[in-house]
RODO-2510 file (C-alpha; in nm, 4 decimals, decimal comma):
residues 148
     n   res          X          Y          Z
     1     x     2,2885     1,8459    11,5748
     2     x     2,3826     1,6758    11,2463
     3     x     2,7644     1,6148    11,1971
     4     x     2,8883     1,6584    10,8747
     5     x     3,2857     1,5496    10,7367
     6     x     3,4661     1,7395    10,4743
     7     x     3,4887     1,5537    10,1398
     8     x     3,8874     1,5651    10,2456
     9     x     3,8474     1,3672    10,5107
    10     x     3,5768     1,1136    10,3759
    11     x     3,8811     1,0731    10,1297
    12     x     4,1388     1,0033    10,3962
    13     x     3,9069     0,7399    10,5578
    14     x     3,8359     0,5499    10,2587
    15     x     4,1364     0,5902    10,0292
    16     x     4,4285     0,6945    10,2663
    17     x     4,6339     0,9437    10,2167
    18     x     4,6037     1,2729    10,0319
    19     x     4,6763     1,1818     9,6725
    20     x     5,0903     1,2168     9,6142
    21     x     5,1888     1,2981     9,2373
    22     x     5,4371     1,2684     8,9503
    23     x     5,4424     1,3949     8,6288
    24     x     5,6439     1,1291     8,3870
    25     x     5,7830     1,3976     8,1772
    26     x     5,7927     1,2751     7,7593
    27     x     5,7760     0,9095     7,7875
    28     x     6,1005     0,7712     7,6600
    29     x     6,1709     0,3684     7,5674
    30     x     6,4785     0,3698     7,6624
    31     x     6,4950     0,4567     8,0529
    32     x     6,2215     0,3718     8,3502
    33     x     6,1937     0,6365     8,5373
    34     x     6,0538     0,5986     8,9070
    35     x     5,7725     0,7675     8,9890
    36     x     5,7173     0,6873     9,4067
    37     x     5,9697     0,5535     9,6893
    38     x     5,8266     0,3170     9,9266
    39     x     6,0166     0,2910    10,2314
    40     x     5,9530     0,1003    10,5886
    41     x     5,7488    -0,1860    10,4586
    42     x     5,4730    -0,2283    10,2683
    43     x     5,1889    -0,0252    10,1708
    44     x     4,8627    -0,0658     9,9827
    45     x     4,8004     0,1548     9,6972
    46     x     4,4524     0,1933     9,7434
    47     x     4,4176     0,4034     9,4463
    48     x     4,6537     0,4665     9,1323
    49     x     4,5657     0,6525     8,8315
    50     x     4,7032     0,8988     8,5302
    51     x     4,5922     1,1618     8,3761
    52     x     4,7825     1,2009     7,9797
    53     x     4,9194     1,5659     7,9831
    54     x     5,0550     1,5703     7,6047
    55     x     4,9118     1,3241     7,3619
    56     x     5,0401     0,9803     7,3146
    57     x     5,0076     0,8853     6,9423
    58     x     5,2558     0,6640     6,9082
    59     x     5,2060     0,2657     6,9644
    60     x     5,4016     0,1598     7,2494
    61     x     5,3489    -0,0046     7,5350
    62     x     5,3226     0,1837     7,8875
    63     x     5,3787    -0,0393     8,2053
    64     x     5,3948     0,1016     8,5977
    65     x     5,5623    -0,1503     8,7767
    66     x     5,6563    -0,2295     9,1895
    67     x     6,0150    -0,2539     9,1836
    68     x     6,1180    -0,3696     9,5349
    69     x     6,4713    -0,3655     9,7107
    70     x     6,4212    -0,7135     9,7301
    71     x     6,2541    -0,9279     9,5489
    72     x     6,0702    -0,9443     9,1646
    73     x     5,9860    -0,6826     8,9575
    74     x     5,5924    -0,7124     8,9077
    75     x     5,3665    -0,5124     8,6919
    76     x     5,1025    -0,3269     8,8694
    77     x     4,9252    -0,2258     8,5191
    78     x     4,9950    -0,2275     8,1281
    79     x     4,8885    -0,1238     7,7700
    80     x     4,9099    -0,0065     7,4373
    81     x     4,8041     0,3495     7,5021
    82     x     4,9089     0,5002     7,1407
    83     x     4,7357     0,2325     6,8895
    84     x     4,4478     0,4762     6,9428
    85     x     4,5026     0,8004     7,0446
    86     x     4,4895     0,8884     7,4112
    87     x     4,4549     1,2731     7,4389
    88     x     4,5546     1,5341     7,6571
    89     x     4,2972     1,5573     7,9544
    90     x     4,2145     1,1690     7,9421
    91     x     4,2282     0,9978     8,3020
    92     x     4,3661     0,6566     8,2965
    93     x     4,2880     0,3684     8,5203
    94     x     4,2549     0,0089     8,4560
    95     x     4,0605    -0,2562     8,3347
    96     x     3,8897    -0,4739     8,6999
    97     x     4,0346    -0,8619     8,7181
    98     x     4,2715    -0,7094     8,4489
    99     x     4,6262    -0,5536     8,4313
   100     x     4,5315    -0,3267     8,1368
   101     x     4,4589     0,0289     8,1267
   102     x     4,1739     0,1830     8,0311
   103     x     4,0443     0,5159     7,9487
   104     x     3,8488     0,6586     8,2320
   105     x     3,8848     0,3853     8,3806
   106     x     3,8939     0,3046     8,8226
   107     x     4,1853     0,3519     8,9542
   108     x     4,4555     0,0357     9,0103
   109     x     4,5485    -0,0967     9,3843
   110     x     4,8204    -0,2969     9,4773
   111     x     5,0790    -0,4069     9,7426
   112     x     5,4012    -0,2668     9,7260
   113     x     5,6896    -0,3133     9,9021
   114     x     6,0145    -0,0809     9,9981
   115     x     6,1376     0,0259     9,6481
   116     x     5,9948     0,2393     9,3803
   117     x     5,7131     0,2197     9,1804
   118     x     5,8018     0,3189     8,8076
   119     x     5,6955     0,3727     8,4499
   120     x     5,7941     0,1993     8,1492
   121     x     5,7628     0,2677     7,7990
   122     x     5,8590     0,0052     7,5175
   123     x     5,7835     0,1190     7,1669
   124     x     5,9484     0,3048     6,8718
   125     x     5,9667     0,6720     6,8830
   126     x     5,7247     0,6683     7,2049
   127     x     5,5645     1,0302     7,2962
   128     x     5,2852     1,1405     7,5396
   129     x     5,3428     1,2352     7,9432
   130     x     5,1266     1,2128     8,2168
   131     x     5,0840     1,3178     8,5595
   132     x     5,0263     0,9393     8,8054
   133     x     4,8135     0,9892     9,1051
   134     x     4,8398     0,7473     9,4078
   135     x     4,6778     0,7179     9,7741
   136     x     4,8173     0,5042    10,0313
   137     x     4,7797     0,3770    10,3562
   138     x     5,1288     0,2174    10,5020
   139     x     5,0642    -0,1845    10,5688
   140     x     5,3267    -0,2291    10,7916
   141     x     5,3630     0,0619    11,1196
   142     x     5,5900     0,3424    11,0087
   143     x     5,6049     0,2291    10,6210
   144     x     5,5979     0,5661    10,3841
   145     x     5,5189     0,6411     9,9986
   146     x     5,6599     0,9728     9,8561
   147     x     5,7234     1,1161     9,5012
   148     x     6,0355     0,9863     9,3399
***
C-alpha cells in the first residue's frame, strides 16, 4: 500500500509552521510598524516573503528588521523597491548570500529572538503595501511567532 502526505503536511515538515501573515497597510517613512511577535526564545524563520498589494512607485528604501527585547536591531532584508516599479501581484524574496530583495525571489530565513519583527520604509513620499508571509519552527522549547 503506497502512503501518500498532503502537500500541507510536506510543508509543515520542511518549512514549519503554517505560513502566519501581515498586511503592512500604505508604507509610511515615518513609523515602523511590527509585523510578528516572537515570544519564549528564539525561532528560525525558515521562510519569509511579500507579496506588493498596491504598487510601490516611489524610491524608498524598504527594510524588515528583528527587533529583540534585548539586544541590536538587525536587518533581516533590504532594498530600493520603487526605483523600478514593483507592481501589484509581485512576490518578493531576497537576493541568496545577500540582504537585498528581489523580485520573485526565495524566500529570506533568519534567527530571531523574543521581540518583533518589523517593516521600515525610508524615502520621500513612500507608497505601495504588501502582505509578509513567514513559517517558523520555535528554536528554543515553548518559543512562539504570531502576527503583530
Amino acid at each position: 500500500m503506497t502512503a501518500i502526505i498532503q502537500g500541507s503536511q510536506l510543508r509543515t515538515l520542511l518549512l514549519g509552521s503554517t505560513p502566519v501573515s501581515k498586511a503592512t497597510g500604505t508604507l509610511d517613512e515615518d513609523v515602523t510598524p511590527s509585523l510578528f511577535t516572537i515570544a519564549g526564545g528564539e525561532v528560525l524563520i525558515t521562510a519569509l516573503w511579500a507579496k506588493v498589494t498596491t504598487a510601490i512607485t516611489v524610491a524608498n528604501t524598504v527594510t524588515i528588521q528583528a527587533n529583540p527585547t534585548t539586544g541590536d536591531t538587525a536587518t533581516i532584508v533590504a532594498g530600493d523597491l520603487g526605483t523600478a516599479d514593483t507592481l501589484a501581484g509581485t512576490v518578493i524574496g531576497w537576493e541568496p548570500d545577500s540582504a537585498a530583495f528581489t523580485r520573485n525571489g526565495p524566500p529570506a530565513q533568519a534567527v530571531v529572538s523574543t521581540g518583533t519583527v518589523e517593516i521600515d520604509s525610508a524615502g520621500t513620499n513612500v507608497d505601495g503595501a504588501m502582505t509578509v508571509y513567514c513559517t517558523w519552527v520555535p528554536l528554543t522549547d515553548g518559543a512562539t511567532l504570531v502576527a503583530a
